[in-house]
N, C-alpha and C positions, 0 to 999 in steps of 0.2 A: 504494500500500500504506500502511496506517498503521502506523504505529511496536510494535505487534501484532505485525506480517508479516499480518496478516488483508487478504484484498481487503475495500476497502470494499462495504460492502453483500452482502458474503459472512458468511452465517451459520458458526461455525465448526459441526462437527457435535459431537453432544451422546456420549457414552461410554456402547458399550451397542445398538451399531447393528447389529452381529452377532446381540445376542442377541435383540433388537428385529425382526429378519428373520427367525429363527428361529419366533418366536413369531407371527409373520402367515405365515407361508407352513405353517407346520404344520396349523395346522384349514383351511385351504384345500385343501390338497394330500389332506390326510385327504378331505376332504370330496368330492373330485374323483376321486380312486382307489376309493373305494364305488362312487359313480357308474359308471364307469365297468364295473367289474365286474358290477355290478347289471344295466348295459345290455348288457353282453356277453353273460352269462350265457341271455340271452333275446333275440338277434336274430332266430333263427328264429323265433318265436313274433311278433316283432313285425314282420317281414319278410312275414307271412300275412295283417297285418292290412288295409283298405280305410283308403287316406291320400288326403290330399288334394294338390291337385298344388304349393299350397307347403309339404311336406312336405322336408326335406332332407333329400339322402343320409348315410347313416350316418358317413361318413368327413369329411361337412363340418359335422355334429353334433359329432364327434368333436376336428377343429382350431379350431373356432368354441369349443369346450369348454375346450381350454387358453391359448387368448388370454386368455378370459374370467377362469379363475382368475389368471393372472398379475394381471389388470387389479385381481382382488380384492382379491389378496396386496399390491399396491403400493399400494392404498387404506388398505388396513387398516396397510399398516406406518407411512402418513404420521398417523394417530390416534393408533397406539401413540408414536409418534415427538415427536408434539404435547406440550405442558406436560401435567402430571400433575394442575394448580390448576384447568384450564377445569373446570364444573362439569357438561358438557354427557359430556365424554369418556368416561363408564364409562356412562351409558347408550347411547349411541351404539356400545360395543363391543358392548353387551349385545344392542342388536338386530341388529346383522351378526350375532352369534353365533347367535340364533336365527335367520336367515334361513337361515346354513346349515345349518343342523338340518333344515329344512322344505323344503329344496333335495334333501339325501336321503331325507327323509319321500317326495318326491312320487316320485324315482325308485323306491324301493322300492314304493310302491303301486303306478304306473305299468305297472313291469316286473317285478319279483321276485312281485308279487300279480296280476300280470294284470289287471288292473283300470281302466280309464282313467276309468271313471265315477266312481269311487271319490275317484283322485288330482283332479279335479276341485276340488274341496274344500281341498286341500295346493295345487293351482296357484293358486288364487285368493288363499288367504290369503300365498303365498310372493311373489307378485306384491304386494301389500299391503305388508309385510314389506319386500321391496325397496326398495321408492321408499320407504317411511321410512326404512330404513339408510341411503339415500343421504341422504336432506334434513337425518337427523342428523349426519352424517359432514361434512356440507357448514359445518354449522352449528360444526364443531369445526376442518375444515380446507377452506375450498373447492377446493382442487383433489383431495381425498378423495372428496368426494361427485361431482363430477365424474368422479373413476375408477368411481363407482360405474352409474355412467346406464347403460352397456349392461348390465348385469347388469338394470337396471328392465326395457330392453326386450325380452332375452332372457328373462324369465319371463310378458311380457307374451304374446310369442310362444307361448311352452310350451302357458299356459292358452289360448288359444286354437286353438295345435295336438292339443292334449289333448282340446278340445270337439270339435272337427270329426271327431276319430278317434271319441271316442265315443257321436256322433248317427251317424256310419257303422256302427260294428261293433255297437252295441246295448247 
């Protein structure tokens, strides 16, 4: 210990980390509970449609769905949590912010518009979108952009499972 009480090489933590988790898990959580909703409200309608056989079950869409935000929530709160001076850090929020805008852009087309030829358009750009939040995020915290990766390939997946529903159903 040094004369501190601090462990060496222990950061102490910065005041404000409550409200710092507050503030990452809220548009997350938001953004996860539309979803949700959104796909609820329409499983019959999507339960009718011709999927392909790496299609997931609804229920492992579903827990695959809140690892994910978690994984968001603790990316985003390691940015928020970052110095205020990087010069990188407010656009970096700015594009997670708009990922998850486009995150429920696509389930609303998706499923609330019935539409998967539509959401095409919203998965590609959200895939897009992705993997730059991450590369900024990386760029601000590496282990940030690192939380961020499965979310790249979880949209990577979407758009692709998106295509294949809608070269199937028309």
């Amino acid at each position: 210990m040094s004369p501190s009480g601090v462990r060496s090489g222990h950061r102490p933590s910065r005041p404000g980390l409550v409200r710092d988790a507050a503030l990452a898990v809220a548009p997350v959580a938001a953004a996860t509970i539309l979803q949700f909703g959104i796909a609820a409200a329409n499983l019959r309608w999507y339960a009718g449609l011709l999927k392909p056989t790496f299609s997931p079950a609804p229920w492992l869409a579903a827990t695959a769905s809140l690892a994910l935000a978690a994984l968001l929530a603790a990316g985003f709160l390691r940015v928020l949590r970052s110095p205020d001076y990087l010069p990188d850090r407010p656009g970096a929020i700015r594009v997670f912010l708009v990922g998850l805008a486009l995150d429920v852009a696509w389930s609303w087309l998706f499923f609330a518009g019935r539409h998967p030829t539509a959401a095409l358009a919203a998965a590609a750009a959200l895939a897009v979108v992705a993997a730059y939040a991450a590369w900024r995020f990386a760029v601000v915290d590496r282990r940030a952009g690192l939380l961020l990766t499965p979310w790249v390939a979880a949209t990577g997946f979407a758009f692709l499972l998106d295509l294949s529903i809608a070269l199937r159903n028309g």
